[in-house]
MMTF fields as JSON, N, C-alpha, C and O atoms, coordinates in Angstrom:
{
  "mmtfVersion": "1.0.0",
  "mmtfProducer": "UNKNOWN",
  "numBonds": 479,
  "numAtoms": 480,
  "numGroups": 120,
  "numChains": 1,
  "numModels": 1,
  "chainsPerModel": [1],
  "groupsPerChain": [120],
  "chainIdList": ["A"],
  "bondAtomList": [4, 2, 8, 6, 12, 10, 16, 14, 20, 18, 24, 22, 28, 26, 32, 30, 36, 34, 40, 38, 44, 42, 48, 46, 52, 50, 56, 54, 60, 58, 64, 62, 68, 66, 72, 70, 76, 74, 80, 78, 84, 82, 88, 86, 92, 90, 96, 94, 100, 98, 104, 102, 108, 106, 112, 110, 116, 114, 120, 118, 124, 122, 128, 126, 132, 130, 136, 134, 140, 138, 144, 142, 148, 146, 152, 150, 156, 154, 160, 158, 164, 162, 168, 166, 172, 170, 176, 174, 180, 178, 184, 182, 188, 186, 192, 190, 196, 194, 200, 198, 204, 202, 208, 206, 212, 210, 216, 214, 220, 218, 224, 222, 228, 226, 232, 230, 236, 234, 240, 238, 244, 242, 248, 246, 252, 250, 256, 254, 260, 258, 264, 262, 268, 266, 272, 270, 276, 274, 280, 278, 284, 282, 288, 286, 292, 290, 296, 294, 300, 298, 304, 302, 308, 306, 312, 310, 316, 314, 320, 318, 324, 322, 328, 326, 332, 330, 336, 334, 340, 338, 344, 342, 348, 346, 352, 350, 356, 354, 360, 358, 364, 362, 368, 366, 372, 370, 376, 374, 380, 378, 384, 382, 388, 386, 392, 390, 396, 394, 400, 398, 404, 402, 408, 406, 412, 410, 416, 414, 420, 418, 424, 422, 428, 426, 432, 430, 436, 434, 440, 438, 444, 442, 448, 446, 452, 450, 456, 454, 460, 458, 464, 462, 468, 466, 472, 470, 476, 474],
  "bondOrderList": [1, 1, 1, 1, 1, 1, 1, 1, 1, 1, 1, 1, 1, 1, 1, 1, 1, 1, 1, 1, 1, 1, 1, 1, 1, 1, 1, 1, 1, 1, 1, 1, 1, 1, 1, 1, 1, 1, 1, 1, 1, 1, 1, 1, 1, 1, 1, 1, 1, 1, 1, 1, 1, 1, 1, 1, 1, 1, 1, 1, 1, 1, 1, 1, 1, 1, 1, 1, 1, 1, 1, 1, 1, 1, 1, 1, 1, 1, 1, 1, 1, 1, 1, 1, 1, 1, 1, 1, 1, 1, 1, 1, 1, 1, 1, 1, 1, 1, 1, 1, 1, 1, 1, 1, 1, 1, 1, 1, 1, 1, 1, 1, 1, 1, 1, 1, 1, 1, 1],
  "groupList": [{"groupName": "UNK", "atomNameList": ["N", "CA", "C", "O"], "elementList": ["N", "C", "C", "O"], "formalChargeList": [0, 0, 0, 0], "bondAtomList": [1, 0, 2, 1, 3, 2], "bondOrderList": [1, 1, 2], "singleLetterCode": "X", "chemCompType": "L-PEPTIDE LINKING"}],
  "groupTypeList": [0, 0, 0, 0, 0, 0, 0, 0, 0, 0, 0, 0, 0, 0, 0, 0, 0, 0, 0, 0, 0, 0, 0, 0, 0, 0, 0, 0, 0, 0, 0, 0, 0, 0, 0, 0, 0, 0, 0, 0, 0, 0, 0, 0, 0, 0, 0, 0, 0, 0, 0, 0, 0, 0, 0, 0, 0, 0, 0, 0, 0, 0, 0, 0, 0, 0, 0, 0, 0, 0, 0, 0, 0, 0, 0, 0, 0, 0, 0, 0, 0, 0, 0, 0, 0, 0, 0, 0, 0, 0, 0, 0, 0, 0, 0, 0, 0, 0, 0, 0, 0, 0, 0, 0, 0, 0, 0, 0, 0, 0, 0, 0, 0, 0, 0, 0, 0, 0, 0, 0],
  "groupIdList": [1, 2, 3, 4, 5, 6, 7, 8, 9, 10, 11, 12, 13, 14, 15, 16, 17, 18, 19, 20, 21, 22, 23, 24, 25, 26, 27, 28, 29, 30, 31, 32, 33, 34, 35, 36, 37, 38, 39, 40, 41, 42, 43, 44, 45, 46, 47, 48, 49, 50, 51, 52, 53, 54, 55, 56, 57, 58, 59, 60, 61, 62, 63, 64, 65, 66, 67, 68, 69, 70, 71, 72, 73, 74, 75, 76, 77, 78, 79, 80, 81, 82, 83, 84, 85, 86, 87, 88, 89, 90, 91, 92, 93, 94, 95, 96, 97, 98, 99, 100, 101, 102, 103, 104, 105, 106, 107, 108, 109, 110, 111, 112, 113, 114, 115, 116, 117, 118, 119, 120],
  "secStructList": [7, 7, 7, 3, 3, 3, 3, 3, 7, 1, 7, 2, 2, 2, 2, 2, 2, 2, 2, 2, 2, 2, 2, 6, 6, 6, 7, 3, 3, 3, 3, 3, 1, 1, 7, 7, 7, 2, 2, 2, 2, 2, 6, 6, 6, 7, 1, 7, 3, 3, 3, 7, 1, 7, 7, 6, 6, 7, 1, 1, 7, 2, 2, 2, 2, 2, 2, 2, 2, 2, 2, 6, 6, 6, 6, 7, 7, 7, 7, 7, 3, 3, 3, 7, 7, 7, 6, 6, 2, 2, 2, 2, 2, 2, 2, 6, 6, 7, 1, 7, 3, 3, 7, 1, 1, 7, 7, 2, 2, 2, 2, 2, 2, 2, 2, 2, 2, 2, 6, 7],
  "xCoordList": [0.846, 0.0, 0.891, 1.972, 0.312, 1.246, 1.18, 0.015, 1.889, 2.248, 1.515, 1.912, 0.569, 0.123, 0.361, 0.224, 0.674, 1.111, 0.666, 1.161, -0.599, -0.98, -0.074, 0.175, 0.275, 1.398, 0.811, 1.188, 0.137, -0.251, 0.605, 0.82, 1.066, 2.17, 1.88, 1.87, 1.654, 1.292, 2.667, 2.669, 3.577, 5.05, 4.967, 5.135, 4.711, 4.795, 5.979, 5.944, 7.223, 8.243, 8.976, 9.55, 8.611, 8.622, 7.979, 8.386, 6.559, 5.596, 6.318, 6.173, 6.707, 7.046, 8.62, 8.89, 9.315, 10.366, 9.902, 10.28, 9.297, 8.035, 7.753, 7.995, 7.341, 7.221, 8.284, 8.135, 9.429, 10.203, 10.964, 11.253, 11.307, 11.732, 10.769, 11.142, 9.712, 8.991, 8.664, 8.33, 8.688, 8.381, 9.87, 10.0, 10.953, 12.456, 12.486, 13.426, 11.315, 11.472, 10.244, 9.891, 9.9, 9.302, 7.452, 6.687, 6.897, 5.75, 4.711, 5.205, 3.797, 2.444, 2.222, 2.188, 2.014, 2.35, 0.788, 0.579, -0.008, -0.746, -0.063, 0.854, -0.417, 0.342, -0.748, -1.549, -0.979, -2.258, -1.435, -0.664, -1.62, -0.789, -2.33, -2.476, -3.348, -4.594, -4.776, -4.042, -5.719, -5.782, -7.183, -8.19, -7.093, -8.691, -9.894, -9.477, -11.081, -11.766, -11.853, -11.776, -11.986, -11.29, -12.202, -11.728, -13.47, -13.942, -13.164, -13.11, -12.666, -11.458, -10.512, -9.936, -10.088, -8.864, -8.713, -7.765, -10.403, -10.98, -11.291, -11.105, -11.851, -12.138, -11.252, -11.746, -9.905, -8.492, -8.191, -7.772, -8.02, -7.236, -5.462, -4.574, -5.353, -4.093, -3.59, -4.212, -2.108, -1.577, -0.532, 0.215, -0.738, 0.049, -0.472, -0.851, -0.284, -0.719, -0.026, 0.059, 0.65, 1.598, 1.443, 1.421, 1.307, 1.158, 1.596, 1.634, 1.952, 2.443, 1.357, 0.196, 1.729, 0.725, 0.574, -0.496, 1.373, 0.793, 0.63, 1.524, -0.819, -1.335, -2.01, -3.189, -0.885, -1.835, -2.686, -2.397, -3.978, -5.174, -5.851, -6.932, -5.347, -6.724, -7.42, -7.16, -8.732, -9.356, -9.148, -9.553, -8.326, -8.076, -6.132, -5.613, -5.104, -4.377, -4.182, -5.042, -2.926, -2.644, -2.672, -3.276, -2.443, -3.48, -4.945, -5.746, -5.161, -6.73, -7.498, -8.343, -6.302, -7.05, -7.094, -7.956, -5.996, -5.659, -6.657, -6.901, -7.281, -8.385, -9.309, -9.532, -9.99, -10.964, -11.499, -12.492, -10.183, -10.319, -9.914, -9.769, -9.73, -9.633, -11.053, -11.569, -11.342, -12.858, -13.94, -14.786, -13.775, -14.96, -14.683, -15.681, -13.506, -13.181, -12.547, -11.651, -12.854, -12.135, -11.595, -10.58, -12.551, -12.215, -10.961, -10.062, -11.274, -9.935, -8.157, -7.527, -7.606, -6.536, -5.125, -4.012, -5.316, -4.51, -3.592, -4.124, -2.043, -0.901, -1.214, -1.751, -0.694, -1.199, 0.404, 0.647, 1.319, 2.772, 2.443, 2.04, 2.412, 2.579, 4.467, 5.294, 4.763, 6.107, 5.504, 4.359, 6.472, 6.847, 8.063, 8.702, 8.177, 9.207, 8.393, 9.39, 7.383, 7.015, 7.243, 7.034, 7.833, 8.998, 7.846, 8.162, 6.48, 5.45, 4.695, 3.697, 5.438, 4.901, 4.791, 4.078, 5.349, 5.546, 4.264, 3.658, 4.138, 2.628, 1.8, 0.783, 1.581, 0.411, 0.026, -0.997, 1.071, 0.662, 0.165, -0.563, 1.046, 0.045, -1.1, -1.961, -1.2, -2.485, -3.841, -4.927, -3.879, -4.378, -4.921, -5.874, -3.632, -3.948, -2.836, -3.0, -1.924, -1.039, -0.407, 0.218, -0.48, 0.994, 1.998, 2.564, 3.108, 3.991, 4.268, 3.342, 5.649, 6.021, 7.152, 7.75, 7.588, 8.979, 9.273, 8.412, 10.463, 10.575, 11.325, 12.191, 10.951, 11.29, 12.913, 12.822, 14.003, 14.4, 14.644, 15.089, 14.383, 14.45, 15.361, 15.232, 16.303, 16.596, 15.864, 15.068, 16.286, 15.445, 15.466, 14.383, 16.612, 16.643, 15.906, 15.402, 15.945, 14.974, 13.643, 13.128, 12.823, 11.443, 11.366, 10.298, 12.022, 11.909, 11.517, 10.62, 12.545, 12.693, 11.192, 10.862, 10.848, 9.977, 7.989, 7.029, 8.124, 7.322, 7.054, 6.052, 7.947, 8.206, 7.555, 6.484, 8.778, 7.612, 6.127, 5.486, 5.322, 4.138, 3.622, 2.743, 3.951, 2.593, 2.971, 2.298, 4.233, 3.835, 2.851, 2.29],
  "yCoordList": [-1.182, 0.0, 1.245, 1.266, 2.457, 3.543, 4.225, 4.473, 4.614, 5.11, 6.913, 7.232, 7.985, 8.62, 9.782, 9.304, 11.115, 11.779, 13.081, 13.743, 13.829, 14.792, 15.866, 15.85, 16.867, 17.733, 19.226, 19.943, 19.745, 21.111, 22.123, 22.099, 22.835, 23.779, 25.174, 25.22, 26.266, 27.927, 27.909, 28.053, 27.791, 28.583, 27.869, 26.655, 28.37, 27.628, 26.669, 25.453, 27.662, 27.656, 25.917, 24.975, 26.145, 24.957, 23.913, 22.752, 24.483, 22.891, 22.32, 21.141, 22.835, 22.381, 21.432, 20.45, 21.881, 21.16, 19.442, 18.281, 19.86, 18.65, 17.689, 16.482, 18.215, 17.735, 16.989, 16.013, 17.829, 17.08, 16.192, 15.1, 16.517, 15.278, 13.572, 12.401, 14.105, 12.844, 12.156, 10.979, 12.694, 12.206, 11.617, 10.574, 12.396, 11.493, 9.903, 9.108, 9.788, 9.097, 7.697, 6.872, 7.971, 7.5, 7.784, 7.055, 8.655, 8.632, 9.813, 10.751, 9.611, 10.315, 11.234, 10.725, 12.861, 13.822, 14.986, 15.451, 15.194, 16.094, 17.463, 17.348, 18.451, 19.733, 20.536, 20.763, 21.079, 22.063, 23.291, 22.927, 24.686, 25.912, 26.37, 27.441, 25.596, 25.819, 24.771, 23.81, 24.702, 23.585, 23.149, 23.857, 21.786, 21.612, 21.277, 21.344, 20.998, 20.325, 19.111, 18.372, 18.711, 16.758, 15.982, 14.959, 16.432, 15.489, 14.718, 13.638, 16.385, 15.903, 15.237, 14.598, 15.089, 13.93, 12.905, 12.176, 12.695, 11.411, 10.239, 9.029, 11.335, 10.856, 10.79, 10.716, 10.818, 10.89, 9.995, 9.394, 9.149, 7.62, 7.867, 7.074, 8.921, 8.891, 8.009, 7.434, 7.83, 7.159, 7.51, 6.824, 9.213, 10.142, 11.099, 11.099, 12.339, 13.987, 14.289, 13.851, 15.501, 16.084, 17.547, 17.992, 18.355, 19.915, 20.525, 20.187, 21.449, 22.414, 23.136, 23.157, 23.794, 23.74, 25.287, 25.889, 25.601, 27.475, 27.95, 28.376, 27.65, 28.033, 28.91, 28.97, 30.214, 31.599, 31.711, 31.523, 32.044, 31.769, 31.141, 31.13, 30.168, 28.899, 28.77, 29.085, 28.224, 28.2, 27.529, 27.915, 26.417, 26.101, 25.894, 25.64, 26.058, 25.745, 24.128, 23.46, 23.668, 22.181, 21.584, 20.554, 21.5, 20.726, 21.222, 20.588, 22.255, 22.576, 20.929, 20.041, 21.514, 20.366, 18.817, 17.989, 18.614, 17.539, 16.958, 15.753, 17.736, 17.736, 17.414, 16.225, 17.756, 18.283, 16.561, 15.836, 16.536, 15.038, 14.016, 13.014, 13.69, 13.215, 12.415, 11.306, 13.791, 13.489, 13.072, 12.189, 13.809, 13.655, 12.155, 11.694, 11.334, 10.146, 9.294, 8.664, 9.152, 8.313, 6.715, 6.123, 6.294, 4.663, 5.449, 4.861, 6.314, 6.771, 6.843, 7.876, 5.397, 5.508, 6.191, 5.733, 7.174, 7.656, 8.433, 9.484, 8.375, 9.124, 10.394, 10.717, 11.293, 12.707, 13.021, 12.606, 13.921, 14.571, 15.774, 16.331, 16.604, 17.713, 18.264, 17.711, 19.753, 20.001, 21.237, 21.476, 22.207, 23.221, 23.546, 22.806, 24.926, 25.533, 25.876, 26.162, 26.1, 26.765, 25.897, 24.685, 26.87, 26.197, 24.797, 23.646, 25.494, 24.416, 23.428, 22.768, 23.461, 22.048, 20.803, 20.174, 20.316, 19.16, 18.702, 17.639, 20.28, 19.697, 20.123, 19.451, 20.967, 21.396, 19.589, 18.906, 19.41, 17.863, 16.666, 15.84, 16.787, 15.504, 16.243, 15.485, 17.371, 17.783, 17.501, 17.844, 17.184, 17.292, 15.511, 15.131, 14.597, 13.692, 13.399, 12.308, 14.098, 13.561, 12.653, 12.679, 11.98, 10.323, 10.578, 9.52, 11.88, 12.463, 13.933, 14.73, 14.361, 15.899, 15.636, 14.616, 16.547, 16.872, 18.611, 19.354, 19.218, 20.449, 21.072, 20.387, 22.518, 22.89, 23.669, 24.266, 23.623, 22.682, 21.514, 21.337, 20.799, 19.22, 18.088, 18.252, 16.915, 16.705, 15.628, 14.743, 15.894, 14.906, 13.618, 13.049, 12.912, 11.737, 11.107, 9.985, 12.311, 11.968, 11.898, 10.849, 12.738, 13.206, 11.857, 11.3, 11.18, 10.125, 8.844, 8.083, 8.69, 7.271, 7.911, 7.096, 8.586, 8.969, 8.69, 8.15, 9.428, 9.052, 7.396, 6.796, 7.014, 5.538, 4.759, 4.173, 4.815, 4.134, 4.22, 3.203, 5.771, 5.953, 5.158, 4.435, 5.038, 4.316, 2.722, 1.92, 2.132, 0.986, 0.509, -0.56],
  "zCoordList": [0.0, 0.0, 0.0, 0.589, -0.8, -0.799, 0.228, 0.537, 0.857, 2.168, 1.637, 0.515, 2.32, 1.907, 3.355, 4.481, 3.216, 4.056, 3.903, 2.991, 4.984, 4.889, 6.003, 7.208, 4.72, 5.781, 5.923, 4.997, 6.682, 7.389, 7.754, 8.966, 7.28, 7.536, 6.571, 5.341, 7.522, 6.538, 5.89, 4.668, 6.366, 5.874, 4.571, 4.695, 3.107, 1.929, 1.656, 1.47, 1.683, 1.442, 2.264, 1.719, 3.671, 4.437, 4.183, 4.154, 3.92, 3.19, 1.509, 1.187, 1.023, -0.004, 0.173, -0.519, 1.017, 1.397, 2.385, 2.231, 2.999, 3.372, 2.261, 2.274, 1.534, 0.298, -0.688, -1.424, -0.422, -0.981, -0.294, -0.784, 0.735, 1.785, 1.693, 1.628, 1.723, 1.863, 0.511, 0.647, -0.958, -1.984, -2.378, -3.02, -1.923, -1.891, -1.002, -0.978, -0.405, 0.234, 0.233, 1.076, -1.089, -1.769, -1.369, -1.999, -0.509, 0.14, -0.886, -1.513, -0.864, -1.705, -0.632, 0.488, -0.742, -0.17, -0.592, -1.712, 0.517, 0.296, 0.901, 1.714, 0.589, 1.034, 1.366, 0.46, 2.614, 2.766, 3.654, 4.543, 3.394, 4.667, 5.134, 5.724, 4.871, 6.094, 6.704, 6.475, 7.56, 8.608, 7.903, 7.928, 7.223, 6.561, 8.069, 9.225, 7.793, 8.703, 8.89, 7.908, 9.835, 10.614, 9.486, 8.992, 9.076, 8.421, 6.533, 5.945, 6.289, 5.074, 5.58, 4.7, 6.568, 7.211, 7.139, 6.848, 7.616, 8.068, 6.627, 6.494, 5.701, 4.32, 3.079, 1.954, 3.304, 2.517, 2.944, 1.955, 4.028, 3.981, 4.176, 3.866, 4.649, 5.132, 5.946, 6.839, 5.587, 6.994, 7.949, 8.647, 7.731, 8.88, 7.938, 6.766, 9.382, 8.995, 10.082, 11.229, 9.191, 10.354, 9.82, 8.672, 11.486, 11.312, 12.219, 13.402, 11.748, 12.625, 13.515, 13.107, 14.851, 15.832, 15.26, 15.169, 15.036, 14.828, 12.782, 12.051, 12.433, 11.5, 11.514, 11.862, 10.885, 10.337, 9.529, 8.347, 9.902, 8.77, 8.877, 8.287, 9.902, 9.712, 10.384, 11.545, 10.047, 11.139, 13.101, 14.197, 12.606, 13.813, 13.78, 12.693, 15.248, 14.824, 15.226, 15.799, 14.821, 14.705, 15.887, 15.584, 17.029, 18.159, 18.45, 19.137, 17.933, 18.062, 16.798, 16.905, 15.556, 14.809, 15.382, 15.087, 16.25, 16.362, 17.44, 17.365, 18.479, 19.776, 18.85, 19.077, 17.932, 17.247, 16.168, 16.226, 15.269, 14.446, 15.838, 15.137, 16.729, 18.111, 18.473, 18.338, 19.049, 19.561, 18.309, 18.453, 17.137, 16.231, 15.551, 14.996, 15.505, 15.085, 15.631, 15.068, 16.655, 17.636, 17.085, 17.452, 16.169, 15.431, 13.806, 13.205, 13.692, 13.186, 13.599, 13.823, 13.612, 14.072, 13.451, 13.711, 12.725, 12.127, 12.71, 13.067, 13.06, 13.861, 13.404, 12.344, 14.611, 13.964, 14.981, 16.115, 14.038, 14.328, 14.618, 13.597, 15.725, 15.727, 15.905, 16.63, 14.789, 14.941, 14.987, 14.603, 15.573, 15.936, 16.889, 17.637, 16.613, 17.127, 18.3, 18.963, 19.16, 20.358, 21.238, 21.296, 22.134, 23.542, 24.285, 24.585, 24.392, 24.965, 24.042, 24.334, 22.747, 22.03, 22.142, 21.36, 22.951, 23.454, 24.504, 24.639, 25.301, 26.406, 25.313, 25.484, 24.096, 23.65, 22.923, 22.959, 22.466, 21.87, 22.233, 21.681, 23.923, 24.243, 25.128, 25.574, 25.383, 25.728, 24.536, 25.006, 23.728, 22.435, 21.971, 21.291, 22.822, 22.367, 21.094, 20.547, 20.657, 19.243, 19.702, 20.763, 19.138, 18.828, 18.632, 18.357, 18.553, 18.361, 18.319, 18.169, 18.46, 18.541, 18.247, 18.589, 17.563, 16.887, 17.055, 16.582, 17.716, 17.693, 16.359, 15.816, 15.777, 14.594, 15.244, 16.317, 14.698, 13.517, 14.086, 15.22, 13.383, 13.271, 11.958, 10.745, 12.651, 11.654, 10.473, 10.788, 9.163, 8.434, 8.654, 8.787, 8.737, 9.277, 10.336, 10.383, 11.422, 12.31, 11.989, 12.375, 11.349, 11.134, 10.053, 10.305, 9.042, 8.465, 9.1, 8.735, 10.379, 10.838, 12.168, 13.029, 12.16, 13.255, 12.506, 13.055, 10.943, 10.384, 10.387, 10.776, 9.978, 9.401, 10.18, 10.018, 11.64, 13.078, 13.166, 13.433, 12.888, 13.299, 12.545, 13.015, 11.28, 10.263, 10.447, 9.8, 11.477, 10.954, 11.812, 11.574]
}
C-alpha cells in the first residue's frame, strides 16, 4: 500500500520542502498551509498527517485540529505529528492527544525514521 502523508504547515516555502523530503522518500504527499476540517482527514485515507501547531489563517491551529479530528473520530486511528518551534509544544501535543512531537528545527533523518515508526 502507498504510504500517503498529509502535511499542514502555513510557511509555503517549508511545506514544499516537506514535500520534498517525503516524496524522496518514496511517500504520496498532500500539502495544505490551512488547517482543513477533521472530516477531510478522516475521508483521505491517510496514513500520517503532520502539522504544525501554529497556522496563520486557519481556522483552527494544529493541536486545536488535532483535539478536534480526536474526539470527532475516535475509530480513526490515524498518527497525527505535531512540529513546531514553540517552547510548549511538546505539552500542547500531548495535551491534544497527538501520537507524536517533533521540535522545529528538526533533523530529516529523524522526522523520516519517526514518520516511518508511526505508520507501521
Amino acid at each position: 500500500m502507498e504510504k500517503h502523508v498529509l502535511i499542514i504547515e502555513d510557511d509555503q516555502e517549508i511545506s514544499e520542502l516537506f514535500g520534498v523530503i517525503f516524496e524522496l522518500a518514496d511517500y504520496r504527499t498532500t500539502l495544505l498551509t490551512i488547517a482543513p476540517d477533521p472530516v477531510y482527514m478522516s475521508e483521505q485515507n491517510f496514513q500520517l498527517i503532520i502539522t504544525d501547531i501554529r497556522l496563520v489563517g486557519s481556522k483552527y491551529n494544529g493541536n486545536e485540529l488535532c483535539r478536534l479530528f480526536k474526539l470527532q473520530y475516535p475509530e480513526d486511528k490515524t498518527p497525527i505529528l505535531l512540529i513546531s518551534a514553540e517552547s510548549n509544544g511538546d505539552i500542547l501535543a500531548r495535551e491534544c492527544g497527538a501520537d507524536g512531537f517533533m521540535h522545529k528545527p528538526f533533523n530529516i533523518d529523524d522526522l523520516l525514521v519517526c514518520a516511518s515508526e508511526m505508520m507501521a
